[in-house]
VOPAGU-2260 file (C-alpha; in pm, 1 decimal, decimal comma):
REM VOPAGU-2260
SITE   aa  ch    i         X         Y         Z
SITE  UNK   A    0       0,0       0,0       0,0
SITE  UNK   A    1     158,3     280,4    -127,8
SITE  UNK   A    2     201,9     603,2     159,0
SITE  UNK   A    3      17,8     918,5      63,9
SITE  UNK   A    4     280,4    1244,1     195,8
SITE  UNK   A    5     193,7    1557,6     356,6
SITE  UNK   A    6      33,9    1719,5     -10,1
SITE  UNK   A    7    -226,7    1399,1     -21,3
SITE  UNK   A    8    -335,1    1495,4     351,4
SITE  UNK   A    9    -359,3    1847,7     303,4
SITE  UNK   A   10    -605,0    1767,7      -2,7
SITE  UNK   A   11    -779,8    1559,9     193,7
SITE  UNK   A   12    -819,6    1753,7     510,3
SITE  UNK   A   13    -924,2    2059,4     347,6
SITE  UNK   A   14   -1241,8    1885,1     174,9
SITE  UNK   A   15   -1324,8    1714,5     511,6
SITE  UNK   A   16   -1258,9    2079,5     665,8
SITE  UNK   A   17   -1413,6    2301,5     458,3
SITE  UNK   A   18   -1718,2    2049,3     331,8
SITE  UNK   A   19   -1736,9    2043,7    -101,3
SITE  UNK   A   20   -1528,4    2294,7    -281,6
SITE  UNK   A   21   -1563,7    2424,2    -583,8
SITE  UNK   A   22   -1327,4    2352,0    -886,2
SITE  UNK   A   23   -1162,5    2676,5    -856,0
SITE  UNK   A   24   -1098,9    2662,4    -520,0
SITE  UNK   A   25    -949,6    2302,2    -506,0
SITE  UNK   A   26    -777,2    2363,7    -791,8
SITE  UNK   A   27    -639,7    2642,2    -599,5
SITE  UNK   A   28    -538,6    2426,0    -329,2
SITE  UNK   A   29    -374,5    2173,6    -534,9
SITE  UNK   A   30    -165,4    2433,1    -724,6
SITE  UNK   A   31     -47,3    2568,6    -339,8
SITE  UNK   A   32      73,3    2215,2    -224,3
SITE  UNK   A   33     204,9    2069,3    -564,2
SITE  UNK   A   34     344,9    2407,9    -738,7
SITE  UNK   A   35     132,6    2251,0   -1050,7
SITE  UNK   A   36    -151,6    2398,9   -1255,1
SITE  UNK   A   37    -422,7    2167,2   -1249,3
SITE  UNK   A   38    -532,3    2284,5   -1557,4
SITE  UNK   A   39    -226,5    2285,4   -1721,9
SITE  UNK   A   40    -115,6    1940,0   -1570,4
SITE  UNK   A   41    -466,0    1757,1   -1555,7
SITE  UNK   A   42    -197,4    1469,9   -1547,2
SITE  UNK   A   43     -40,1    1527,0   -1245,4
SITE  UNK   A   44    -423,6    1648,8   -1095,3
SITE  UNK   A   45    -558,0    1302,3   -1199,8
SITE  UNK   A   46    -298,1    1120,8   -1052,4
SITE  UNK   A   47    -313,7    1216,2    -712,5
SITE  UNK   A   48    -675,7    1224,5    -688,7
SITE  UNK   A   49    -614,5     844,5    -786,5
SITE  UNK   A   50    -327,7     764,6    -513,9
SITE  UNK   A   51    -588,9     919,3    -277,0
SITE  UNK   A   52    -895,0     715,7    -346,4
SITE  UNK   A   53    -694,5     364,8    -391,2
SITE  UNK   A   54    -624,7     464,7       6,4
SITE  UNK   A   55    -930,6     596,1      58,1
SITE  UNK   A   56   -1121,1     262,0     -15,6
SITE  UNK   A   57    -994,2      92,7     286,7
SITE  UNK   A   58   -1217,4     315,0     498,8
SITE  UNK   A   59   -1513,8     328,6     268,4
SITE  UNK   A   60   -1455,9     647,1     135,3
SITE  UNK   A   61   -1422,1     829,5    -217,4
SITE  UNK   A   62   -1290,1    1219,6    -349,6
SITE  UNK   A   63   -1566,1    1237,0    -590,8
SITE  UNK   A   64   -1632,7    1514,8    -820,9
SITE  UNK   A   65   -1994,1    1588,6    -937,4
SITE  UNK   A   66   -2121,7    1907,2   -1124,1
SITE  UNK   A   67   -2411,6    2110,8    -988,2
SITE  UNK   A   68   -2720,0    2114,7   -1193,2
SITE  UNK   A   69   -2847,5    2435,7   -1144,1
SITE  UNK   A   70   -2541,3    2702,6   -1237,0
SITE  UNK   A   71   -2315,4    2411,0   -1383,1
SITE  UNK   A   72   -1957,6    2409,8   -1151,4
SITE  UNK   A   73   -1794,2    2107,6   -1070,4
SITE  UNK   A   74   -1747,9    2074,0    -721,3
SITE  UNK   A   75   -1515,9    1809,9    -538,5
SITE  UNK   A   76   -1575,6    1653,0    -206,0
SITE  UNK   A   77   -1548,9    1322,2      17,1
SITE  UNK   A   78   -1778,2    1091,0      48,9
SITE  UNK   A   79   -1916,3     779,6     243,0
SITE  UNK   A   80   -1950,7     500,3      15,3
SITE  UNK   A   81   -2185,5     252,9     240,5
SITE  UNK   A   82   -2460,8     366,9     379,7
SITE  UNK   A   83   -2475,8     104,5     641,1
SITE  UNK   A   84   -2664,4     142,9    1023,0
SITE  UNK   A   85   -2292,4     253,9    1159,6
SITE  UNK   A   86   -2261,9     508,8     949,2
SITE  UNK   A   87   -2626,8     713,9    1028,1
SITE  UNK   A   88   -2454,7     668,1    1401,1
SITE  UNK   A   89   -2249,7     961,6    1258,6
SITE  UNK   A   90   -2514,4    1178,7    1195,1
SITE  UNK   A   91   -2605,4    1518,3    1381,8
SITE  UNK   A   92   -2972,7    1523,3    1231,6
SITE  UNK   A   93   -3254,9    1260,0    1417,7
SITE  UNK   A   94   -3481,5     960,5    1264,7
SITE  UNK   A   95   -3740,6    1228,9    1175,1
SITE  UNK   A   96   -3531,8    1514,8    1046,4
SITE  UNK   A   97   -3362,7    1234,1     827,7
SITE  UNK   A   98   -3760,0    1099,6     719,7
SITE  UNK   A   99   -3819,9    1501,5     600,9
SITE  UNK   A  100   -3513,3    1513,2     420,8
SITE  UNK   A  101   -3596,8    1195,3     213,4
SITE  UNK   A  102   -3931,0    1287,2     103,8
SITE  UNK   A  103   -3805,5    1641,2      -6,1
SITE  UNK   A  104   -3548,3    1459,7    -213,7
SITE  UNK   A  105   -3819,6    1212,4    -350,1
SITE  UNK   A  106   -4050,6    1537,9    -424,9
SITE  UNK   A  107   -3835,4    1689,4    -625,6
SITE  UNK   A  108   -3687,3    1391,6    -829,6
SITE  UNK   A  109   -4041,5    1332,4    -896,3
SITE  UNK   A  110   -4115,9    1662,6   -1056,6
SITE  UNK   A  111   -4193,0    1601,2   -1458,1
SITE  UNK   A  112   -4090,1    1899,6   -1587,8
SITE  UNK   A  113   -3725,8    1818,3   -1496,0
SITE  UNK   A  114   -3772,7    2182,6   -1290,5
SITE  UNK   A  115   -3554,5    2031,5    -990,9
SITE  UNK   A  116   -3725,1    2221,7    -748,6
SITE  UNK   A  117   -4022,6    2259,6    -541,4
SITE  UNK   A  118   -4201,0    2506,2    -354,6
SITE  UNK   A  119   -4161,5    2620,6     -16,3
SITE  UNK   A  120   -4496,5    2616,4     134,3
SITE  UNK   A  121   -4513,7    2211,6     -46,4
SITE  UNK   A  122   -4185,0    2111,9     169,0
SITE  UNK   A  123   -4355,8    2241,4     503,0
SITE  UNK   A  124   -4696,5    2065,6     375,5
SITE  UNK   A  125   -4507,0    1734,3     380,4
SITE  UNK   A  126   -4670,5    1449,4     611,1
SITE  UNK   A  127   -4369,2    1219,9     749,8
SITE  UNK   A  128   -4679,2     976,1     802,2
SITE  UNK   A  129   -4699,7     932,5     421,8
SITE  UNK   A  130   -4318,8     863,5     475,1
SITE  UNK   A  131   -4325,0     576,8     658,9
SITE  UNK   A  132   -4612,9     433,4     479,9
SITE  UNK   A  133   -4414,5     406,2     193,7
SITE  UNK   A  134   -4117,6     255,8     281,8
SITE  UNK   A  135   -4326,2     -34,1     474,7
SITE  UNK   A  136   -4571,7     -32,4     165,4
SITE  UNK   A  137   -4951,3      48,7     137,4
SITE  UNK   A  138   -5022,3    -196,2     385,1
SITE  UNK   A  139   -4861,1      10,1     674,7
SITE  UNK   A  140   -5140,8     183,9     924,1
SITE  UNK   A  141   -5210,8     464,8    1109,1
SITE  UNK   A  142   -5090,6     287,5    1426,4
SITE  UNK   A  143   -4727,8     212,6    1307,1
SITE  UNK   A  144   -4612,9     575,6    1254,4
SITE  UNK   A  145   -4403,2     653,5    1509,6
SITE  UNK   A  146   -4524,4     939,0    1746,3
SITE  UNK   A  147   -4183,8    1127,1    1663,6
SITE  UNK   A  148   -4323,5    1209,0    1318,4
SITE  UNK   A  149   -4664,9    1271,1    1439,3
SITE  UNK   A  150   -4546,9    1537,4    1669,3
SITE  UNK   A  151   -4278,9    1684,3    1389,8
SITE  UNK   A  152   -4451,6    2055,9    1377,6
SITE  UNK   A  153   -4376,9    2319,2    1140,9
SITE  UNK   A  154   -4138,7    2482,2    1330,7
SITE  UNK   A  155   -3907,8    2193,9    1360,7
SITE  UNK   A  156   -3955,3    2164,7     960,6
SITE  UNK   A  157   -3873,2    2519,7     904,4
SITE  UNK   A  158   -3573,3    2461,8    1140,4
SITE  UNK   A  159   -3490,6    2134,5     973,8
SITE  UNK   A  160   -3467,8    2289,6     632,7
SITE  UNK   A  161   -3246,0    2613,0     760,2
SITE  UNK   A  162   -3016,5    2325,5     880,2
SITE  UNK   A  163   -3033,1    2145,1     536,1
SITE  UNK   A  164   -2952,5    2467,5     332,3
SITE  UNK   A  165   -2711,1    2576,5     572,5
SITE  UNK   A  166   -2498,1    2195,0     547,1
SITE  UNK   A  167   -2569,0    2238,7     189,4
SITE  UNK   A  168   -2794,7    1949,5     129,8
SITE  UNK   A  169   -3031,6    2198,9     -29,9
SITE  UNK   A  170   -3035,4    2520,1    -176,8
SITE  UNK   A  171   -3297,6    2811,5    -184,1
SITE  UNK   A  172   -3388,7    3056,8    -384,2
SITE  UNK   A  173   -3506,9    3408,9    -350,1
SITE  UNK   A  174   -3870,1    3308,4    -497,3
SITE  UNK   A  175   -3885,8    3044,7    -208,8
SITE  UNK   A  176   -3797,7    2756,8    -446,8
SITE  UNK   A  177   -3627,4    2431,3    -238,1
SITE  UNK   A  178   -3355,9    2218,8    -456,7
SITE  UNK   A  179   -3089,6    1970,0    -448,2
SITE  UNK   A  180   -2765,8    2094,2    -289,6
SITE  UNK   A  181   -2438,7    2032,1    -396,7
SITE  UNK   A  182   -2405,0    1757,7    -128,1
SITE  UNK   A  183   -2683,8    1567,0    -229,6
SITE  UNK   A  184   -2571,4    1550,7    -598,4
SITE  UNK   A  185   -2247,2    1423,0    -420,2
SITE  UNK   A  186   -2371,5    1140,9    -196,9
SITE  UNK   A  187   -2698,9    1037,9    -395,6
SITE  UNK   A  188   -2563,0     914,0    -742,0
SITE  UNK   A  189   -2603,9     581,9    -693,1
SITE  UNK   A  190   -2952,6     634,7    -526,5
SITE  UNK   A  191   -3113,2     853,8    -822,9
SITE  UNK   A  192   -2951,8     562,1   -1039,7
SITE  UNK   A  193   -3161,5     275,6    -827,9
SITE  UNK   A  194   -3465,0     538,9    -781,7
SITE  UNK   A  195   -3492,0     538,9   -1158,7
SITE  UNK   A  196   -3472,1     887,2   -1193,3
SITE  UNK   A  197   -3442,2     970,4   -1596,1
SITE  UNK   A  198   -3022,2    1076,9   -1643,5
SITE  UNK   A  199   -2913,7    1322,4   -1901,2
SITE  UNK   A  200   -2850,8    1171,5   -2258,1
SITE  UNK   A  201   -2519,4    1373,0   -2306,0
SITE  UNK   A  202   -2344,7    1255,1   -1954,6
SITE  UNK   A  203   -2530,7    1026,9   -1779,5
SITE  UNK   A  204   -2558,4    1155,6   -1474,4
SITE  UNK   A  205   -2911,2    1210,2   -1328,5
SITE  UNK   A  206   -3134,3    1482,4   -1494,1
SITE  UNK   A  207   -3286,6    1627,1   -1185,7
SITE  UNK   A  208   -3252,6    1959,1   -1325,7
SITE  UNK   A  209   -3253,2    1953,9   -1711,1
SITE  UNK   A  210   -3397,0    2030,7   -2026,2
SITE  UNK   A  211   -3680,8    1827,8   -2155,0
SITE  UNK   A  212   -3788,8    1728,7   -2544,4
SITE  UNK   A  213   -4049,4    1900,2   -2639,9
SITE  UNK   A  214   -4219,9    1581,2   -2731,8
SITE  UNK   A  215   -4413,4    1474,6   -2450,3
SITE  UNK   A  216   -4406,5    1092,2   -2536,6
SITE  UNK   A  217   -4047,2    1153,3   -2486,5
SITE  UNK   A  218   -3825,6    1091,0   -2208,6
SITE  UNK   A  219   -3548,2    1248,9   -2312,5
SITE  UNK   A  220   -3345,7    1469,0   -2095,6
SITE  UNK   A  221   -3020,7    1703,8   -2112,9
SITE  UNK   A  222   -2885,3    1942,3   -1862,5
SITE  UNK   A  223   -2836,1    2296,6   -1974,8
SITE  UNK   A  224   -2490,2    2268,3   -1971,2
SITE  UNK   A  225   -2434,5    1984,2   -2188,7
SITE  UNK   A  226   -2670,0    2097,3   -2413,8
SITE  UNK   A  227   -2467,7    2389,9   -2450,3
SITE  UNK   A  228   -2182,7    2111,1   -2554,9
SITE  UNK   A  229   -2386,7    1930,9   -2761,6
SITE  UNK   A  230   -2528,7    2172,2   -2980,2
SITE  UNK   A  231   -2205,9    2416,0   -3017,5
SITE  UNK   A  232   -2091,8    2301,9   -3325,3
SITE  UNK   A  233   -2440,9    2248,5   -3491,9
SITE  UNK   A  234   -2493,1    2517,8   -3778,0
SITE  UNK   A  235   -2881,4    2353,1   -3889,3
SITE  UNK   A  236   -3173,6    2261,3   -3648,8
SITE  UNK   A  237   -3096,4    2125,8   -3357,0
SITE  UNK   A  238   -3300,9    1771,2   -3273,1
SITE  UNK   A  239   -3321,1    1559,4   -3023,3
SITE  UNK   A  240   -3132,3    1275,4   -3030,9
SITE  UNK   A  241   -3424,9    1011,9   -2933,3
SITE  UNK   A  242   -3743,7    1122,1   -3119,5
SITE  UNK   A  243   -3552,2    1338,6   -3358,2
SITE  UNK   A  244   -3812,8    1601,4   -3293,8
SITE  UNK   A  245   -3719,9    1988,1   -3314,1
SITE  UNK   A  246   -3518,0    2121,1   -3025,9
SITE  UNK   A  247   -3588,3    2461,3   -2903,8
SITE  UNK   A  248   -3315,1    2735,4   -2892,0
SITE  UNK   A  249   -3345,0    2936,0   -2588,1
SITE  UNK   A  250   -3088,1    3145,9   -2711,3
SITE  UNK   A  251   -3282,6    3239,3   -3053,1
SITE  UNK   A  252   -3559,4    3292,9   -2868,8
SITE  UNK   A  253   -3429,1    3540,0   -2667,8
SITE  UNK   A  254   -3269,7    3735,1   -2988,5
SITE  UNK   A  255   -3634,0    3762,0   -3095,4
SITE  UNK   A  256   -3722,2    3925,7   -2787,5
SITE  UNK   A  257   -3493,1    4164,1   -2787,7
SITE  UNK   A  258   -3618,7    4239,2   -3203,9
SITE  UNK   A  259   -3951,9    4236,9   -3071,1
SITE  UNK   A  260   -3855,0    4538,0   -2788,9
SITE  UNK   A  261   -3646,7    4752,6   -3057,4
SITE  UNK   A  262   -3968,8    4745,9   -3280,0
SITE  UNK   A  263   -4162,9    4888,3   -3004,0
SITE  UNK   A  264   -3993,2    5142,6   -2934,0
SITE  UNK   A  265   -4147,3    5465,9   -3053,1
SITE  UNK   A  266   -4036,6    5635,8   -3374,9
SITE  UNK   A  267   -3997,8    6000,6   -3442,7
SITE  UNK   A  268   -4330,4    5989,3   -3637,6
SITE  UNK   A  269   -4553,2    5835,1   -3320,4
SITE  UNK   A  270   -4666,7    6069,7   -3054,6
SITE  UNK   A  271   -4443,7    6286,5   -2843,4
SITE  UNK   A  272   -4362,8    6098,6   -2515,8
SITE  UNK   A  273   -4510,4    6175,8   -2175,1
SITE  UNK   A  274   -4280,8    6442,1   -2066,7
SITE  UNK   A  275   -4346,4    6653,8   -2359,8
SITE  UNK   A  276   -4609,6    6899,5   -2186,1
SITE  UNK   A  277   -4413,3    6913,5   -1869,7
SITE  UNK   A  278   -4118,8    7063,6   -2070,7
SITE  UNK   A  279   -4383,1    7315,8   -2232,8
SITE  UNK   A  280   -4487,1    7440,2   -1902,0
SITE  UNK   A  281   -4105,2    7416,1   -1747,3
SITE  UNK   A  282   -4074,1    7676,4   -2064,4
SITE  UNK   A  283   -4375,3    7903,6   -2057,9
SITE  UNK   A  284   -4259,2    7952,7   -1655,0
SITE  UNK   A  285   -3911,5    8045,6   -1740,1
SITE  UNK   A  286   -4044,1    8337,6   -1991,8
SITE  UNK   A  287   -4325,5    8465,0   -1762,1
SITE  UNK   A  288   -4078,7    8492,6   -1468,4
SITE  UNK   A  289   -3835,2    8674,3   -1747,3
SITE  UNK   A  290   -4117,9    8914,8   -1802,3
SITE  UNK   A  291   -4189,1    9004,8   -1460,8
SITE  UNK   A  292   -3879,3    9153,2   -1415,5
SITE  UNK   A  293   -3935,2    9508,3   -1553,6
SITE  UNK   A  294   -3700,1    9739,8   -1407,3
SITE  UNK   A  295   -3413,1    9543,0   -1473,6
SITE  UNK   A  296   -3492,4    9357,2   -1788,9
SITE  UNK   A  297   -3752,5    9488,4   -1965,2
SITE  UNK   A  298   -3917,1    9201,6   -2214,2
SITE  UNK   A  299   -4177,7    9277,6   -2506,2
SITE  UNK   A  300   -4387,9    9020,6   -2366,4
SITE  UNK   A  301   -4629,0    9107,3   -2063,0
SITE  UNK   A  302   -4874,3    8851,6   -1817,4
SITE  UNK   A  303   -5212,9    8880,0   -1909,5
SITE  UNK   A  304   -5401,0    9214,3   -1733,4
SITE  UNK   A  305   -5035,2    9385,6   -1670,1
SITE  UNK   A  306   -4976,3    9684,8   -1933,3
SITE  UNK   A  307   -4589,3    9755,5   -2095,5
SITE  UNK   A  308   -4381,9    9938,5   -1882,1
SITE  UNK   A  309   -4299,1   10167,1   -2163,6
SITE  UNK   A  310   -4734,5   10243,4   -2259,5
SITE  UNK   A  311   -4735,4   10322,6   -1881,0
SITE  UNK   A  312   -4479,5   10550,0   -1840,1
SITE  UNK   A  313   -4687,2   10739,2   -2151,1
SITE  UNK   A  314   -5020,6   10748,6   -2027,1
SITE  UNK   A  315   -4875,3   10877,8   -1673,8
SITE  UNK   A  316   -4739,1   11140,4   -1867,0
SITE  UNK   A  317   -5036,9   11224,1   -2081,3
SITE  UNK   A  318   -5246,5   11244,6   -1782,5
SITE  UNK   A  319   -4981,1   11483,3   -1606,0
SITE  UNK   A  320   -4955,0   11730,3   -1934,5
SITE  UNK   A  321   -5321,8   11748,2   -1993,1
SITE  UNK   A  322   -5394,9   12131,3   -1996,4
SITE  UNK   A  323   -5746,5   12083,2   -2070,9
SITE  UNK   A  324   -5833,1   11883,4   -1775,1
SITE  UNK   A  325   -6027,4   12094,6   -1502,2
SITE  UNK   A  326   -5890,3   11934,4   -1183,1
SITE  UNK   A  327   -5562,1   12023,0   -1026,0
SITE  UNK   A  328   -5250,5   11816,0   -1112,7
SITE  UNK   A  329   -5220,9   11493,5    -921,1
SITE  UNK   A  330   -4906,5   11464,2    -712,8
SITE  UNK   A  331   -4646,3   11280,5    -879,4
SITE  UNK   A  332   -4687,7   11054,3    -586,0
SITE  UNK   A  333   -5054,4   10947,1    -660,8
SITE  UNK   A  334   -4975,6   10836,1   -1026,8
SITE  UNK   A  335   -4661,4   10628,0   -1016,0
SITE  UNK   A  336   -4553,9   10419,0    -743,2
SITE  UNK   A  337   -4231,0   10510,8    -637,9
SITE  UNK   A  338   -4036,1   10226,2    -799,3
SITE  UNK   A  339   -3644,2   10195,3    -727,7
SITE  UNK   A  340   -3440,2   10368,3   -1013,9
SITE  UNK   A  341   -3754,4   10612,7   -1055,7
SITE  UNK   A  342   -3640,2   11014,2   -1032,3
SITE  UNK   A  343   -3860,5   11306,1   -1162,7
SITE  UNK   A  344   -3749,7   11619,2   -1317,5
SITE  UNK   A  345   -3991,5   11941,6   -1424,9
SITE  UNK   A  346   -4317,9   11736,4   -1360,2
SITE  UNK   A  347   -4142,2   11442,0   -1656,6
SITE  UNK   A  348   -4098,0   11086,6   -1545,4
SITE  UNK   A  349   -3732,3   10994,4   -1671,7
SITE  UNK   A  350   -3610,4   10652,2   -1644,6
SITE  UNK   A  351   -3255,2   10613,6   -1433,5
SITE  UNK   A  352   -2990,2   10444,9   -1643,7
């Protein structure tokens, strides 16, 4: 049995540390220990990750790598390959927190629409009755639930689930969606492969989260990211590789969208836009404030009711010449305001430059 040195351990410890690590970050790891690139020397990267599982096996345990479904990084992580009665003595989580996990797992493998995720209000609505019932079969009765699972309230599901994100067993979603975590697509390959659940058609693994024909009769299914492979270097139609019927192209699709918004878009032609009379009135403001202002900048343009300053000053001094009127001379005071910049000289009205 060949020794693994202080590089193998540190590998090791840091995924039994740190829980599953992304590619990047192992990789990162690996490239601090070795001095090699993984990427450049997938050589060297393969063979240690071999050295480490042939010593791995004597303990029932496996580096595995598996990709996540839902954004498409590979992750690597270690493992328990038997899932014997001494090996649920390791577990922190109880008979009935392990009975919710299973059925949320079984709920969303189920899902026909290859979705790979259900609904947050449907995990808390899940009886752990119906549980038991069907691992004993439809002939098991009301009697033989255990009273640990009738008593499991919402609040220990809600706290169950927080757990089962937080260990990464499951993931959430900001629209209260409940899927597979990166964990579970680690330990549960060989259970979705017993369980039946439909695998992808480019890699084999299970679909949980994948693309589905379009033909309903149908049961073909390919992750997004391998469809991505599949279809790169396809110039025609894209079919699927069963029925041979038509396979959509999200990403056509979407450049039809974005056709569809640029021809709704107003042209010059349509109606001005909503903002157009508020600009008007922003406008007419700015001139009747310019207006007001007569001693200082005297405008052509008057409000409505409010006579030129210049046909003012003239009929002030029409009624101040008038030799034929019979009442005595108004005081200068009585006719024109005393405005600032206002003097008068020989019973005239002269303006102040």
């Amino acid at each position: 049995m060949a020794q693994l040195s202080w590089k193998h351990h540190t590998l090791i410890q840091a995924l039994l540390s740190r829980g599953p690590l992304e590619e990047v970050e192992f990789h990162s790891i690996f490239l601090g220990v070795s001095g090699r690139n993984p990427v450049t020397h997938p050589q060297a990267f393969n063979d240690a990750l071999l050295k480490i599982n042939k010593e791995l096996a004597y303990v029932q345990f496996e580096l595995r790598a598996c990709r996540n479904q839902y954004d498409g990084k590979v992750c690597y992580g270690v493992i328990n390959t038997v899932a014997d009665e001494q090996s649920k003595l390791g577990s922190k989580y109880s008979v009935p927190q392990i009975a919710f996990y299973k059925a949320i797992i079984e709920a969303i493998v189920r899902d026909g629409e290859g979705l790979g995720c259900v609904s947050n209000i449907d995990v808390l609505n899940i009886r752990l009755d119906h549980q038991v019932q069907n691992d004993q079969g439809t002939q098991g009765s009301q009697s033989s639930v255990p009273s640990a699972f009738k008593s499991f309230s919402i609040t220990q599901k809600e706290k169950t689930l927080d757990e089962l994100v937080k260990d990464r067993w499951l993931c959430s979603s900001s629209a209260g969606k409940i899927g597979l975590g990166v964990r579970s697509f680690l330990d549960l390959r060989s259970w979705f492969r017993s369980s039946a659940v439909h695998s992808c058609d480019v890699c084999n693994e299970a679909g949980v989260k994948a693309d589905m024909c379009p033909n309903e009769s149908c049961n073909v299914r390919i992750h997004a990211y391998c469809l991505k492979k599949k279809f790169a270097r396809t110039k025609g139609a894209r079919a699927c590789p069963g029925c041979k019927t038509r396979w959509p192209n999200p990403e056509q699709n979407k450049e039809v969208e974005e056709e569809n918004e640029v021809t709704s878009k107003p042209t010059q032609s349509q109606a001005p836009p909503a903002w157009a009379p508020t600009s008007k009135r922003l406008r007419s403001s700015r001139t009747r404030d310019t207006s007001e202002v007569g001693s200082s900048y005297p405008s052509s343009t008057s409000p409505r009711g409010v006579p030129p300053l210049k046909k003012k000053l003239q009929s002030c001094k029409a009624e101040v010449m008038d030799p034929a009127e019979s009442a005595p001379a108004p005081s200068q005071s009585s006719v024109l305001p005393p405005f600032p910049g206002r003097v008068t000289r020989s019973s005239k009205v002269v303006k102040q430059r």
